[in-house]
C-alpha positions in Angstrom: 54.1 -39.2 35.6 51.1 -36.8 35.6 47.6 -37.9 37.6 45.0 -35.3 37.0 41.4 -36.3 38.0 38.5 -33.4 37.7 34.9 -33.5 38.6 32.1 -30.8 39.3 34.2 -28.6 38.0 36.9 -28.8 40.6 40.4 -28.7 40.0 42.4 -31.2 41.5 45.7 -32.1 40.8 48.0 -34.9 42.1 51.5 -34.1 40.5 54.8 -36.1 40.3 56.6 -34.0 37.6 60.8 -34.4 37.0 61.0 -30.7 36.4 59.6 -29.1 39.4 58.8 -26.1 37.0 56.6 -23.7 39.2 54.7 -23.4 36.0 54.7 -27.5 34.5 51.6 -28.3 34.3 47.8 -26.9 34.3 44.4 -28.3 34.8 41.3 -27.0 33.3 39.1 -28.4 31.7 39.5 -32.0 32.0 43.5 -31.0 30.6 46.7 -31.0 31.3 49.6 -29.3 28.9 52.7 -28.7 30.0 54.0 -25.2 29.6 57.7 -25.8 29.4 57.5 -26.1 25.3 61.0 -25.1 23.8 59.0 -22.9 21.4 61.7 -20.0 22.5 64.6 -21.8 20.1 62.8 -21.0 16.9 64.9 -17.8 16.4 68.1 -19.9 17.2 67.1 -22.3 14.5 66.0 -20.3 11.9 69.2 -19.0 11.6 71.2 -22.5 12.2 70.6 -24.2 8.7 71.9 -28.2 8.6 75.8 -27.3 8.2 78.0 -29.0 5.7 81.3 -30.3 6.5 84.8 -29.2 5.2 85.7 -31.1 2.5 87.2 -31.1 -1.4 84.2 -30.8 -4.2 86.6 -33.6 -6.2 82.7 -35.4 -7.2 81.5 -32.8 -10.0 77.7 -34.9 -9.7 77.8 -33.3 -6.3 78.4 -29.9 -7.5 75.4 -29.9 -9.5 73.2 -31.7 -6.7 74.1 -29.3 -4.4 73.6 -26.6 -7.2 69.7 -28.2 -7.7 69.2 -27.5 -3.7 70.2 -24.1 -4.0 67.6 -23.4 -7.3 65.0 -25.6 -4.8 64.7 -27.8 -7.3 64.6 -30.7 -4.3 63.0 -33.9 -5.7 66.0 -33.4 -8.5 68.7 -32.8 -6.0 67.1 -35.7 -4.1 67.7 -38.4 -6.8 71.3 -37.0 -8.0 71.8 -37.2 -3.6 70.9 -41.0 -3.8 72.5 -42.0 -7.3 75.9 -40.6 -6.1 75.2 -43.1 -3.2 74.5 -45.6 -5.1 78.0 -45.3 -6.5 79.6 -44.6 -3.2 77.2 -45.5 -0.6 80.7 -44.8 2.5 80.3 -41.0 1.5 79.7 -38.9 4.7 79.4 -35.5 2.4 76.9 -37.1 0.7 74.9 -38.4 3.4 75.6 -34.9 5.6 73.8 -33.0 2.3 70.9 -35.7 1.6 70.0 -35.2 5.2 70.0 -31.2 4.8 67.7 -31.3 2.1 65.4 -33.9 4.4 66.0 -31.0 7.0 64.9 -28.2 4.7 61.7 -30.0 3.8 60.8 -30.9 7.0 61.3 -34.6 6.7 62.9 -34.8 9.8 63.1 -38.7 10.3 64.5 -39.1 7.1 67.0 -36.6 8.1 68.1 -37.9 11.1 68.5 -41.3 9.4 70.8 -39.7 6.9 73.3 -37.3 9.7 72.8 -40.6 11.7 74.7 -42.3 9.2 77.3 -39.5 8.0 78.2 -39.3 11.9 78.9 -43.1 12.1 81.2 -42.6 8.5 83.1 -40.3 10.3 82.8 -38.8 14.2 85.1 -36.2 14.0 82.9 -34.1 11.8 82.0 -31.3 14.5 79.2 -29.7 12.4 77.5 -33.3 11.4 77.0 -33.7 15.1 75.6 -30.6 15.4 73.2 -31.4 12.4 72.4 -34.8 14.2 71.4 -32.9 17.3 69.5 -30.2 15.9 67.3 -32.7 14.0 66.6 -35.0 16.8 66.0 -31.4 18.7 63.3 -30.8 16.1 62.0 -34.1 16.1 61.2 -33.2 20.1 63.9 -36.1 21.0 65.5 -33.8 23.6 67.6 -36.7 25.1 68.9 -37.9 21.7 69.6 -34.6 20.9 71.7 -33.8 23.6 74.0 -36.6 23.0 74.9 -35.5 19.7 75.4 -31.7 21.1 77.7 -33.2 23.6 79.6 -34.6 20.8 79.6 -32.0 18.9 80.9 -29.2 21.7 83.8 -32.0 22.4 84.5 -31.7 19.1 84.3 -27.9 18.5 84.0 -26.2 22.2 83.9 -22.7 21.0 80.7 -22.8 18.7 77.9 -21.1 20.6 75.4 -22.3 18.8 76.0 -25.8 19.4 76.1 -24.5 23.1 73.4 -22.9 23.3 71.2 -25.5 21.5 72.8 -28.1 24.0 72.0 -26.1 26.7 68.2 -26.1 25.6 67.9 -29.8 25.4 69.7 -30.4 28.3 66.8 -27.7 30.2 64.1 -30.1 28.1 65.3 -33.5 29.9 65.2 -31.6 33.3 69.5 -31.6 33.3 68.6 -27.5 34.8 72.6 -26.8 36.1 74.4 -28.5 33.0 71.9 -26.1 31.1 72.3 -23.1 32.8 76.4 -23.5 32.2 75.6 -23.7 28.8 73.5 -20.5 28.7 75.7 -18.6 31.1 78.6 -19.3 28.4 77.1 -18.0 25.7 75.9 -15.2 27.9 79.7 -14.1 28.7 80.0 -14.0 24.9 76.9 -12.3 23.9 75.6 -10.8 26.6 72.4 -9.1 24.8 71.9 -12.2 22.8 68.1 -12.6 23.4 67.4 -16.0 22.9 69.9 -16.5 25.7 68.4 -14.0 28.0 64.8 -15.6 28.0 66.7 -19.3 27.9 67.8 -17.6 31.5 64.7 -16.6 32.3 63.0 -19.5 32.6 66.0 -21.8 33.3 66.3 -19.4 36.6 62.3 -19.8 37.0 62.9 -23.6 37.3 65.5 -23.4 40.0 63.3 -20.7 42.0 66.3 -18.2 41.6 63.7 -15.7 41.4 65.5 -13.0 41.7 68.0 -13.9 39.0 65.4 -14.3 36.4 63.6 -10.6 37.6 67.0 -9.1 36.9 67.5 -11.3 33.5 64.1 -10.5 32.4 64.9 -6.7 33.0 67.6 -7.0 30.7 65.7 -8.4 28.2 63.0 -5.8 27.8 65.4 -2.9 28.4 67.6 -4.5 25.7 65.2 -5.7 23.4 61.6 -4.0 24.3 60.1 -5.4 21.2 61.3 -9.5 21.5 58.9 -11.7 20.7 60.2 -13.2 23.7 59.1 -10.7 26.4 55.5 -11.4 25.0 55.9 -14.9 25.7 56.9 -14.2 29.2 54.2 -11.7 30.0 52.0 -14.2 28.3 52.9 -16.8 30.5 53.1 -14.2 33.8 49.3 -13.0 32.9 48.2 -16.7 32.5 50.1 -17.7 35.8 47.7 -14.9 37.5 44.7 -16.2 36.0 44.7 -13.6 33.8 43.8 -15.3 30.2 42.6 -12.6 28.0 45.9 -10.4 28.6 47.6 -14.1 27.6 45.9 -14.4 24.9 46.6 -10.7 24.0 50.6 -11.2 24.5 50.3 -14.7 22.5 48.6 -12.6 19.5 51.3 -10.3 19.6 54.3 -12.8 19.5 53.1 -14.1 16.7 52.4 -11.0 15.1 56.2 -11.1 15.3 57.3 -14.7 14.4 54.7 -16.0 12.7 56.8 -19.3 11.5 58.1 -19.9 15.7 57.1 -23.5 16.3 54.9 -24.4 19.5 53.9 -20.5 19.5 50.8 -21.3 17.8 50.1 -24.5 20.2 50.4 -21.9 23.0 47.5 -19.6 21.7 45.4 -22.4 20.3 45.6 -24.5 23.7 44.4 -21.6 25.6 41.9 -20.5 23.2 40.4 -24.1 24.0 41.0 -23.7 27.5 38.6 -20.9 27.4 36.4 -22.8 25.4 36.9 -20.9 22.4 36.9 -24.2 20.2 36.3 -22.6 16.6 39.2 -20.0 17.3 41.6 -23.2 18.7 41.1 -24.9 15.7 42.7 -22.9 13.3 45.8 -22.1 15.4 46.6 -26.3 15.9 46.3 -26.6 12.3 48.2 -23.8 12.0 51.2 -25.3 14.2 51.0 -28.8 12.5 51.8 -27.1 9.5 54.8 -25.1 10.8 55.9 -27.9 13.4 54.9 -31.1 11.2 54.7 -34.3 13.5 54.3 -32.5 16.6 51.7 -35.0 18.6 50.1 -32.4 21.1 48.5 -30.2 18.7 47.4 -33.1 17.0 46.0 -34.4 20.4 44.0 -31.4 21.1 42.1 -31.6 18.0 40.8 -34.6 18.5 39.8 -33.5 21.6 37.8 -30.6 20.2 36.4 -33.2 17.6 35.9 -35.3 20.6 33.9 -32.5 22.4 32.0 -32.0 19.4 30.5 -35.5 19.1 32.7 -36.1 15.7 34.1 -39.5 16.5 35.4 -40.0 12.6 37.4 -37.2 12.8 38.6 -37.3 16.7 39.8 -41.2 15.9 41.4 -40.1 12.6 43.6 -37.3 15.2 44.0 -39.7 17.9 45.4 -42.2 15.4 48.2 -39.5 14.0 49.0 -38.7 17.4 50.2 -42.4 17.9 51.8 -42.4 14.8 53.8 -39.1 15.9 54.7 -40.1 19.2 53.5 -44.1 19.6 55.0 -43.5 23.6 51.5 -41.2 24.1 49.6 -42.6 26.7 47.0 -39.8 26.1 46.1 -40.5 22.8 45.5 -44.3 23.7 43.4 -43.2 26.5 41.2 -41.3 24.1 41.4 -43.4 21.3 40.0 -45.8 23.6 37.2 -43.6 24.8 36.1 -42.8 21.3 36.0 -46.3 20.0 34.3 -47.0 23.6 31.2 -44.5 22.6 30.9 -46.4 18.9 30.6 -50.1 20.8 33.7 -51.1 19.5 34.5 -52.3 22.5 37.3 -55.2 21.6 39.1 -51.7 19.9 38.6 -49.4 22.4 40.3 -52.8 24.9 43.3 -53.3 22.7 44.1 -49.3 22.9 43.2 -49.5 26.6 45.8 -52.9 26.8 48.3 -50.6 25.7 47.5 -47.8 27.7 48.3 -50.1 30.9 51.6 -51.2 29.2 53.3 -48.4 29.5 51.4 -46.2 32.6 50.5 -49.7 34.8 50.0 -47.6 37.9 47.1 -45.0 35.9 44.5 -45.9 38.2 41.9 -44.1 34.9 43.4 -46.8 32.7 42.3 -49.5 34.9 39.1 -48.0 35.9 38.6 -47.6 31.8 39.5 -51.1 31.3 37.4 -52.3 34.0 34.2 -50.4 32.1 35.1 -51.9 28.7 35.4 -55.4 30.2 32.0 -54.9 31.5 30.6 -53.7 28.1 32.1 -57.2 27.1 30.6 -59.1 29.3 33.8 -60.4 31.1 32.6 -59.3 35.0 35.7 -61.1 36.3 38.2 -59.3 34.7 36.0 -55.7 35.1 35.7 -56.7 38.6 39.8 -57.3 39.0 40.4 -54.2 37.4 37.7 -52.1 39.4 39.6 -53.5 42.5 43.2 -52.2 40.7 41.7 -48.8 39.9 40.2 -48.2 43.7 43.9 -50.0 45.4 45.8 -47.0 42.6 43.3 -44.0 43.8 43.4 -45.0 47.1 39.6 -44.0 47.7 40.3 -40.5 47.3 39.7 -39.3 44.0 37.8 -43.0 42.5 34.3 -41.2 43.0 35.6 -38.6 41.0 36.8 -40.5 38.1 33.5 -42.6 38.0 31.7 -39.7 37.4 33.9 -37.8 35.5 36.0 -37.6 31.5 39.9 -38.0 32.8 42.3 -36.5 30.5 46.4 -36.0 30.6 48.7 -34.7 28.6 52.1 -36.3 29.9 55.5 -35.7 29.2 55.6 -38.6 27.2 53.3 -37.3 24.5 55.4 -34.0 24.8 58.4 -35.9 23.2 60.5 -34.7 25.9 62.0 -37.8 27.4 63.7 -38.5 23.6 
């Protein structure tokens, strides 16, 4: 768990992180965003379509549904999908292809739900694992997704792309030696594969092989000069220096090469707002909810520019979909809390606070927000009991600070990565 407290404009940083990333997590601002975003498997994935499993075509109605999904005719394909269940609701094929058209529309709940259920019809189907894992992958349910993978490279150890996409969730829930023997596998393979290379790159970052991931990073510029990775990884190198214009430059310039890569646009729009460059943030978060539909943080950090901009409608309306994205996002009830705290609606802003302390109970800000609402409510018992939990958590070090300051996180949990 993440405890970042800020005031004056220090930076101060108390960190407890489960990837012991040099480069997890930065302050500024009154924020925190992790830096570790898997935005680097968008190549991988474009070119990993849901895979359908071998079977006969004896169902002619499934001919023609898959025939409407080829014409993109999907709301069409979707109801001949779901009458052919209706008829024969034990059909893994079926439920493998519904949930590939829920994949190509971006419905990825309803796609999950759907290779969830082919996978329980029959779990010997290598490729409806591999569909399964690359939808919870999406879904930013790294954990989940690795489980399938594992399946799936039981089932079919040769298939690289099940590998490598293993190996990425695996890096995502902090598993850094299981991932690297993933990536080092499809290295042997495909040694100028450049998705693999940067996957190196900042797999041998997190394990301080430094000089493993100079040489890999080498290889990936001298093999591919113009990757939209090696911007990524200057970006991230000219950020680490304090360096955010270049950043920003090398952020513009991956784009300008995968426009459609999820969490790219997150990258530039978080530090656009870092440097408070607000109106230039904005339309980059859109931008990424858009491509990467249901991701939480880029919702979150639009309702903190609303938030900074006094427009309380509009930050609660983003704080709201955050929780509906990722209902595990302590953040967002923090803020939700704050904002309803500024428009007196205190017994609101408590209930969001309440849950807050349910799932961090040792976020000594929680308590010391709980504490302020309780006074607003005229309870001075329970503000007082929580004043006394807040000072106990911060141990008198940073409690002056967070009196006198706005306190906000962005944990792993609102990341999606724990899954």
């Amino acid at each position: 768990m993440l405890r970042l407290f800020r005031s004056q404009g220090k930076r101060r940083t108390v960190l407890r992180s489960p990837w012991g990333l040099d480069k997890a997590l930065r302050v500024k601002n009154n924020c925190a965003v992790s830096r570790i975003s898997p935005c680097l498997v968008a190549l991988l994935l474009s070119l990993l379509p849901a895979q359908g499993p071998a079977r006969p075509r004896a169902d002619d109605s499934l001919a023609r549904a898959e025939e409407l999904v080829r014409q993109g005719k999907y709301n069409e394909a979707e109801k001949a999908f779901l009458e052919i269940l209706r008829r024969n609701p034990a059909s893994y094929v079926v439920h493998n292809d519904l949930g590939a058209l829920y994949m190509e529309e971006k419905r990825y709940d309803s796609a999950c739900r759907e290779f969830s259920r082919a996978a329980a019809l029959n779990s010997h189907e290598a490729a409806i694992q591999q569909n399964l894992g690359l939808c919870w992958f999406r879904s930013n349910f790294f954990a989940k997704a690795g489980q399938a993978l594992e399946v799936a490279e039981r089932l079919n150890p040769e298939d690289l792309k099940t590998r490598y996409l293993l190996g990425y969730s695996l890096f995502m829930t902090g598993r850094l030696r299981e991932a690297e023997k993933e990536f080092e596998y499809v290295r042997i393979r495909q040694p100028q594969d450049e998705n693999t290379l940067f996957s190196l790159v900042r797999i041998y970052r997190a394990e301080k092989q430094d000089q493993q991931a100079i040489e890999t990073f080498r290889d990936l510029a001298r093999i591919h000069p113009d990757s939209v990775f090696v911007h990524i990884l200057m970006g991230e190198s000219y950020d680490i220096q304090g360096k955010p214009q270049q950043a920003i430059e090398e952020y513009r310039a991956a784009i300008s090469i995968a426009p459609e890569m999820p969490r790219l646009h997150f990258d530039l729009g978080f530090l656009l707002w870092e440097q408070n460059h607000p109106e230039e943030a904005v339309p980059e978060l859109q931008r990424e909810i858009e491509i990467n539909p249901g991701f939480a943080p880029a919702s979150y950090y639009l309702g903190e520019i609303a938030s900074g901009q006094n427009d309380g409608v509009q930050a609660e309306q983003l704080f709201r979909r955050t929780l509906e994205e990722n209902p595990g996002c302590v953040d967002a009830n923090i803020a939700l809390g704050k904002v309803l705290s500024r428009r007196a609606r205190y017994n609101e802003a408590l209930r969001e606070f309440q849950r807050a302390v349910q799932l961090d109970p040792k976020g000594a800000d929680i308590h010391y927000w709980l504490a302020m609402t309780y006074r607003h409510l005229g309870d001075k018992l329970k503000s007082a009991a929580e004043m006394r939990v807040f000072q106990s958590l911060a141990n008198g070090r940073e409690a002056k600070e967070v009196e006198g300051s706005e306190v906000h996180r962005l944990s792993q949990m609102c990341l999606g990565q724990g899954g």
